[in-house]
C-alpha positions in Angstrom: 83.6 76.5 139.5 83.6 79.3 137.1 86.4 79.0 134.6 86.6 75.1 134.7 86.9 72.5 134.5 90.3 73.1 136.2 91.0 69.4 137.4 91.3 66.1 135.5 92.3 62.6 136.2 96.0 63.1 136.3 94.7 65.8 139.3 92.8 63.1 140.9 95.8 60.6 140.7 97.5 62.7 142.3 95.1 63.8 144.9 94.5 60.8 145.8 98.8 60.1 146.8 98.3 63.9 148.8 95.4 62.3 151.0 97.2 59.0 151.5 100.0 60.7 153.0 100.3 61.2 156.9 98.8 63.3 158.9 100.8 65.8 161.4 100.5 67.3 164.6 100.1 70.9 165.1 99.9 72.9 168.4 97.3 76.1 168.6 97.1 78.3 171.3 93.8 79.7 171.9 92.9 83.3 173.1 93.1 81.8 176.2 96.2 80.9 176.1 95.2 76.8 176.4 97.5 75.1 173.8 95.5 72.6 171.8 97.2 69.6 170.3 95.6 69.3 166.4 96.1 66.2 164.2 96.0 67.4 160.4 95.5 65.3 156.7 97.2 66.4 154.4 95.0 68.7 153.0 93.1 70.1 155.7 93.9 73.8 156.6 96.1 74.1 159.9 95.5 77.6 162.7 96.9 80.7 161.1 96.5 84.4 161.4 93.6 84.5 160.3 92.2 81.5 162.7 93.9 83.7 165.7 91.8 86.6 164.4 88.1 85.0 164.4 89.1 83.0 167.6 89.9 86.9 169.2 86.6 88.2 168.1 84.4 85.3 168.9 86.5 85.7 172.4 84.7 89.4 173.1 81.2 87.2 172.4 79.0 86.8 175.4 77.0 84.7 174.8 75.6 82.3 177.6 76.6 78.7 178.5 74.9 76.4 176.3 74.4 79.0 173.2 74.4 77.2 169.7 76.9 77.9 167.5 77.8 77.3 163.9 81.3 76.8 162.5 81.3 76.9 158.7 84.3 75.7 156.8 85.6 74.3 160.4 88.6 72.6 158.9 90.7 71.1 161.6 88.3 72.0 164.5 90.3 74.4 166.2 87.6 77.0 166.5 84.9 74.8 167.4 87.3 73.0 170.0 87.4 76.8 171.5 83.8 77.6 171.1 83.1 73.8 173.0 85.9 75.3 175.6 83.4 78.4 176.4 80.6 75.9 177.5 78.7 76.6 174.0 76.8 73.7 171.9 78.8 73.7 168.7 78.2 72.2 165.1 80.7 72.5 162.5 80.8 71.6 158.6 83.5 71.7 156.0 83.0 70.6 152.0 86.6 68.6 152.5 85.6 65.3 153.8 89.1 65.0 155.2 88.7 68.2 157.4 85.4 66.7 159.1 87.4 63.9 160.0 90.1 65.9 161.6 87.4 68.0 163.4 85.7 65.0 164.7 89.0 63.0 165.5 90.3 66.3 167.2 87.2 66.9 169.6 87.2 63.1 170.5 90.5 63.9 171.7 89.8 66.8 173.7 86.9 65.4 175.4 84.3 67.8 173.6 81.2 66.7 172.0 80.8 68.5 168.6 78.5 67.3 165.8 80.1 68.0 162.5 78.5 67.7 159.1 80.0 67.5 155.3 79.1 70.7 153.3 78.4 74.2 153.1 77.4 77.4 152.1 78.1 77.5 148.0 77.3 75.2 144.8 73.9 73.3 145.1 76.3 69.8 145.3 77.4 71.2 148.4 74.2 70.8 150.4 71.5 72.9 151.9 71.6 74.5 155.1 69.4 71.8 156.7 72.3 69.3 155.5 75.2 71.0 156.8 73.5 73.2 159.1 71.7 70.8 160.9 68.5 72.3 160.0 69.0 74.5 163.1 68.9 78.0 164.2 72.4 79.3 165.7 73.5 82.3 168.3 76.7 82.7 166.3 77.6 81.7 163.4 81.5 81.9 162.3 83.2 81.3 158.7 87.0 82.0 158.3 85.5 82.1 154.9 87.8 81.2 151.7 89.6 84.4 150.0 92.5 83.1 148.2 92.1 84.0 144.3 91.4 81.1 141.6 93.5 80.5 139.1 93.4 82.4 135.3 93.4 79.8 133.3 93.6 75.8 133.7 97.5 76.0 133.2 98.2 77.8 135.9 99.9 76.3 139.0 96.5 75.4 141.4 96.3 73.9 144.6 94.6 70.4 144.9 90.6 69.6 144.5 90.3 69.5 148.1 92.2 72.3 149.1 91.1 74.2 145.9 87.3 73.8 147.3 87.8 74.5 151.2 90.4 77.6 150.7 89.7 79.2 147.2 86.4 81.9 146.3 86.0 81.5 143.0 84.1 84.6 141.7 84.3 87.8 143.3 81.4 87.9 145.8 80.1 84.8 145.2 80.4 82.8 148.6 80.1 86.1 150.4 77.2 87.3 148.4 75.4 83.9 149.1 76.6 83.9 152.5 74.5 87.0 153.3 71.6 86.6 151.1 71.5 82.9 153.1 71.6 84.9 156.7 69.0 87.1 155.7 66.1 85.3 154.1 66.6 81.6 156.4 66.4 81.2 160.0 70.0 80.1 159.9 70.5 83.1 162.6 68.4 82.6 165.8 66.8 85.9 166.6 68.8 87.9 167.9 71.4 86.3 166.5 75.1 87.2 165.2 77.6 86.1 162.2 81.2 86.5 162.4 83.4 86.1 159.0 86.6 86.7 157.9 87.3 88.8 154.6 90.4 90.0 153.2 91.2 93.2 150.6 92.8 91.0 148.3 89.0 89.4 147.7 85.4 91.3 149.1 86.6 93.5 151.7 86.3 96.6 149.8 82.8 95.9 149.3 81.6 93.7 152.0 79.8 96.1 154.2 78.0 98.1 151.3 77.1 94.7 150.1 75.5 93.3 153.2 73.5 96.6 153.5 72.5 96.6 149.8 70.5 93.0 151.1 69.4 94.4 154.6 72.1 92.8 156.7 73.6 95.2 159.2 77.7 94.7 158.9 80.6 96.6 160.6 83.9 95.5 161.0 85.0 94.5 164.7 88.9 93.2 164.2 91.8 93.6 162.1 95.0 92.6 160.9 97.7 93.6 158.8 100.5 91.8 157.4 103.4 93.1 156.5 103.2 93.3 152.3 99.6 95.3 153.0 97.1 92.7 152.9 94.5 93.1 155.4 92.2 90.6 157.2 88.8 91.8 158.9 86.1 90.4 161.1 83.2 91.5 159.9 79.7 90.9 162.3 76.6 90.7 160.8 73.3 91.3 162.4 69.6 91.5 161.8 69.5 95.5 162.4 67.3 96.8 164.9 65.6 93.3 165.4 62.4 93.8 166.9 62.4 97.7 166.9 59.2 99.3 165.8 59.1 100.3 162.4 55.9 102.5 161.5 55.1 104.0 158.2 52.6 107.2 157.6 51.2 108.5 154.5 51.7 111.7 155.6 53.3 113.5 158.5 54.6 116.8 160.0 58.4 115.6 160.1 59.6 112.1 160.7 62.1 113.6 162.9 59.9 116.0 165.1 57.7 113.0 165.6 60.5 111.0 166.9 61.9 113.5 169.2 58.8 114.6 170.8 57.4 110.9 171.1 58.2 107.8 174.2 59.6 105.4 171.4 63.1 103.1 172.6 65.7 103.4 170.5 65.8 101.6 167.2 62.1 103.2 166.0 62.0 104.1 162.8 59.4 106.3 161.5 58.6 106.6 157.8 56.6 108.9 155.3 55.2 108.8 152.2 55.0 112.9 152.4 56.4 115.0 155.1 54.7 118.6 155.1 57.3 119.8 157.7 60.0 118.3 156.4 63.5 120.3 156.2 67.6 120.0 156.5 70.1 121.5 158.4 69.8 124.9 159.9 65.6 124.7 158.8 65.9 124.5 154.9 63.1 122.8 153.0 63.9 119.4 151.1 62.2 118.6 147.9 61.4 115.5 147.7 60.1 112.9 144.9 57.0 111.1 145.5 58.9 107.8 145.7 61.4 109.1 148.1 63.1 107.3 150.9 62.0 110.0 153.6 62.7 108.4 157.4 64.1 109.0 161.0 65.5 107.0 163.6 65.8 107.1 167.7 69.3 106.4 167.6 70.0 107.6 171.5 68.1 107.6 174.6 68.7 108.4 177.8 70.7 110.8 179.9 73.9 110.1 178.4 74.6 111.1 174.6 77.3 109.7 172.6 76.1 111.6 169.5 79.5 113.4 167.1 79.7 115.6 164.7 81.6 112.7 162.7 78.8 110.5 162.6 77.0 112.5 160.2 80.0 112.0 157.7 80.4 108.4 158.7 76.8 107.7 157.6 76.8 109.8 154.9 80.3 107.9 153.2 78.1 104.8 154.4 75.1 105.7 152.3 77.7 106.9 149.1 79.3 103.3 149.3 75.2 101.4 149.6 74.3 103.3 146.7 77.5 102.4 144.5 77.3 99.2 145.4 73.0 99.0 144.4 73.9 101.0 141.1 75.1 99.8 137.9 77.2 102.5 136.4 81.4 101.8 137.1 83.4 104.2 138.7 81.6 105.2 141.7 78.0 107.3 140.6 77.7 108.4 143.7 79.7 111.0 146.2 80.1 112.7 149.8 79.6 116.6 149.9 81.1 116.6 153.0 79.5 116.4 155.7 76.3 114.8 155.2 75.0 115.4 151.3 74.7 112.3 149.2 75.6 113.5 145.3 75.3 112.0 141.7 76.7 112.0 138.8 74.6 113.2 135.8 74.7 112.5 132.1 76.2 115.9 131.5 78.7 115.7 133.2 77.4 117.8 136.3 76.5 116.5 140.2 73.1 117.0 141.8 72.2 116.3 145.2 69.9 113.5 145.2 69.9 112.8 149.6 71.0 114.1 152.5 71.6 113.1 156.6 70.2 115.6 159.6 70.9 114.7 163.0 68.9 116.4 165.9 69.0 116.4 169.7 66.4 117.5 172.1 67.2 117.2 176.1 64.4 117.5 178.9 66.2 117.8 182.3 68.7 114.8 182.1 67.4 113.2 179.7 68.6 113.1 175.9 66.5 111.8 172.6 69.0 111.7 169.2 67.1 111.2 166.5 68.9 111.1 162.3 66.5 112.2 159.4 67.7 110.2 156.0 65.8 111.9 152.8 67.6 110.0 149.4 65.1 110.7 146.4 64.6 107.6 144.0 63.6 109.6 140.8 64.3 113.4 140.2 62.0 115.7 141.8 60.1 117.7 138.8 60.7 121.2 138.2 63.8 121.6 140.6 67.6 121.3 140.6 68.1 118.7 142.6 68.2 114.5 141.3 67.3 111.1 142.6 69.4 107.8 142.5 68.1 106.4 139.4 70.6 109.0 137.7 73.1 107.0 139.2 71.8 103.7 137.7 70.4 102.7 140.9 67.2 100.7 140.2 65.4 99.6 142.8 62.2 99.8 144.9 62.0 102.4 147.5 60.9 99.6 150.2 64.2 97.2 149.4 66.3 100.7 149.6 64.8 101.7 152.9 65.5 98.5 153.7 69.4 99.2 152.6 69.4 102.5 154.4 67.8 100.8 157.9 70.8 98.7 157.9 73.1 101.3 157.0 71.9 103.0 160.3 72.0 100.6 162.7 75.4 99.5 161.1 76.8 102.3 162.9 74.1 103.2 165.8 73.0 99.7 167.3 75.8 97.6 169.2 76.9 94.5 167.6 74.8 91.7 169.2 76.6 89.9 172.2 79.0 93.1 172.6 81.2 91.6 170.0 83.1 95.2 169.6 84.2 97.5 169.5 84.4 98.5 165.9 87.8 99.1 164.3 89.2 102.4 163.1 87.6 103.9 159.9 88.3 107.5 160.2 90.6 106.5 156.7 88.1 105.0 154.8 85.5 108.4 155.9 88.1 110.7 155.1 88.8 108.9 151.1 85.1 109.3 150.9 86.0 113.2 151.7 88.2 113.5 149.5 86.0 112.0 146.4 83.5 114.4 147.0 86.1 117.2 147.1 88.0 115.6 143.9 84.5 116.3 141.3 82.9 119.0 143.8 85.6 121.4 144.9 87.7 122.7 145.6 87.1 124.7 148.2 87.1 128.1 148.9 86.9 130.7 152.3 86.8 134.1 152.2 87.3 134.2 148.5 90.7 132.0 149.0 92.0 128.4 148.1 91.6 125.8 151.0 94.7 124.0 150.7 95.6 120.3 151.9 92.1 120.0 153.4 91.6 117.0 156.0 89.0 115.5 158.0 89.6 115.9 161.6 88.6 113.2 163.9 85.7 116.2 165.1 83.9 115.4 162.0 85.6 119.0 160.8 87.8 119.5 158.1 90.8 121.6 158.5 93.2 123.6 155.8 95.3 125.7 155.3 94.2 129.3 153.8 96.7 131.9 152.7 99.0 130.1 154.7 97.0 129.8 157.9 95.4 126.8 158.9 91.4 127.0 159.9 89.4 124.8 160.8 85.6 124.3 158.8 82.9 123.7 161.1 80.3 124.0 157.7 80.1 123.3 154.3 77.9 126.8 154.3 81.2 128.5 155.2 83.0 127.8 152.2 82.2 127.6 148.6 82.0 124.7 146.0 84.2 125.3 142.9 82.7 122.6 141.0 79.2 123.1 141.8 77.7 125.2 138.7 73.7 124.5 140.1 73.3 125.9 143.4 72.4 123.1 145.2 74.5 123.2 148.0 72.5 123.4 150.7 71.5 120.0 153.3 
């Protein structure tokens, strides 16, 4: 643990009296409304909100009788009791020796056959995945993962070693961090597969999706919950993204996106390009690109119904601001949202350059419907021109891992979560911060030669204000003008 050593023997003493004392009986009722009878040691977390909260999303899962599943940190057992409930084959682990007793004691009790190990996902001590995984592939896997904070400094009040190791993360990121990078280089997750973990905003929930895309893992939030002093709990799913899809790259093409639209490919193709000679932006203007540029499109809709908005063009544009903060190394937040769909960064002097951008295009034949979104992000600055490229943001990085970043930024929002585990939560408020960033070091705005006052995003995708006392309504950035932009890069 970083910060140690936190516990001596006068902590062992005592954990030792903590263990011997007797266990209790606790009663959790599942999403199902089945009340399950749970014997506890001392030290082994009971159901809480946050149990209630996985159980409800692994409850919208439908995955088949007999799927494998994978319950990390499974303390008592309650959740893989209710996974064994649903008919699935279910193996749990927990580093507290104690809880894999309960969880074995408690499913001999219930009549369910679940294999538990000792172990898990963190230090080396703790185990490979092949100890406490089984050295098996899983449908699901499901960690009400630890978010409590560690303690400053060895005087301050702590919990005991047990408890301290099953219910405390003790760097920011760290189990989470490992988590994903584990998901996405082992076959932990069957193909196909899903992952299900709980985070909270008083540990990695502000970064947790930007994080999982910054390592290729495909991560939206699916549940939520609020208690009452502010602190919020999410479910977060995390996918392989666009498993299986085609994913073709050309030295050179007309436009990634024309291709796409005018070609048979299913949805989830992604076409790249090492040049595009017909490549442009909204309302046909050119984009200058670098020669290490990220330049891609993907079929995100097929078919002859389209569920294609305005908004998703800002959604994935404050998705692609919050991968490229997370990938750079400058504090603050390098990167920003020209609303709607221009990625900008923050320069050495002090001014912003547009260094990517987001075009979405539809073409219909009859009743059917192809939707196809452009990305273009530059990696270095494209020479002789205004515009600027990542690595002015302190992003340093391949362009192969970021197209890797940006592919799971897409399907994030584009591909449903595997096993209909959704839908995903509200995050019109988190879109409309990003908004309001941008407007913060871009803006303010201005129409028809006059302030845009209180401007908002509008659940259109739009944002709305109110102009010498009228309100309007912005359909395009084109429409107004940039205060803070001195180069004359606006356009996207």
């Amino acid at each position: 643990m970083e910060g140690g050593p936190w516990f001596d023997g006068s902590d062992a003493h005592r954990e030792a009296l903590r263990t011997a004392t007797d266990t209790t009986e606790v009663t959790w009722v599942t999403p199902l409304h089945h009340a399950l009878q749970l014997m506890l040691p001392f030290t082994v977390y009971p159901p809480r909100e946050d149990t209630d909260l996985l159980a409800a999303a692994m409850n919208k899962c439908s995955l088949p009788t007999g799927a494998s599943v994978l319950d990390v940190g499974c303390g008592s057992g309650a959740l893989s009791l209710f996974a064994a409930s649903k008919g699935w084959r279910v193996t749990g682990c927990d580093v507290n020796p104690l809880a894999v007793a309960a969880a074995r004691g408690n499913a001999r009790r219930h009549g369910h056959r679940i294999l538990v190990h000792e172990g898990g996902p963190g230090p080396a001590a703790d185990g490979t995945e092949s100890q406490w995984g089984g050295d098996a592939s899983y449908d699901l896997v499901v960690w009400n993962m630890p978010y409590l904070s560690p303690p400053e400094t060895m005087k301050t009040h702590h919990l005991g070693p047990l408890e301290e190791a099953s219910l405390t993360d003790t760097s920011r990121l760290g189990l989470y961090t490992d988590f994903v990078h584990r998901l996405s280089t082992t076959s932990l997750l069957a193909p196909g597969g899903l992952a299900l973990v709980v985070v909270s905003s008083s540990g990695v929930l502000p970064d947790a999706c930007a994080e999982a895309w910054s390592r290729g893992m495909a991560a939206q939030p699916v549940m939520r919950h609020v208690f009452d002093d502010g602190e919020m709990l999410e479910v977060l799913a995390l996918w392989r993204p666009y498993e299986g899809a085609p994913q073709i790259h050309l030295s050179t093409t007309g436009s990634t996106n024309t291709s796409l639209l005018e070609g048979d490919g299913s949805v989830g193709h992604r076409l790249s390009a090492d040049r595009q000679e017909q490549g442009h932006g909204r309302q046909g203007r050119g984009w200058v690109s670098s020669p290490d540029a990220v330049e891609a499109s993907w079929l995100v809709e097929a078919g002859s119904k389209v569920h294609h908005r305005p908004f998703d063009q800002v959604r994935l544009g404050q998705a692609l601001v919050s991968c490229c903060n997370r990938l750079s190394s400058s504090e603050g937040g390098a990167f920003v949202l020209k609303w709607p769909n221009d990625l900008y960064v923050s320069m050495l002097d002090g001014s912003w350059k547009k260094c990517g951008g987001v075009l979405y295009e539809m073409r219909s034949q009859g009743s059917s419907h192809r939707v196809v979104v452009g990305i273009g992000v530059n990696v270095s600055a494209p020479a002789g021109t205004l515009f600027a490229g990542v690595e002015d943001g302190g992003v340093s990085t391949e362009p192969a891992l970021l197209l890797k970043a940006v592919h799971a930024v897409v399907a994030s929002l584009h591909e449903p979560v595997p096993y209909s585990a959704g839908p995903q939560v509200e995050v019109h408020a988190e879109v409309e911060a990003a908004c309001h960033r941008g407007l913060e070091v871009l803006g303010p705005l201005r129409f028809n030669g006059q302030a845009v006052e209180a401007p908002r995003l509008l659940n259109s995708g739009e944002l709305a204000g109110v102009v010498d006392g009228v309100e309007v309504r912005l359909t395009d950035s084109d429409v107004v003008v940039w205060v803070g932009l001195k180069d004359g890069v606006h356009g996207g």
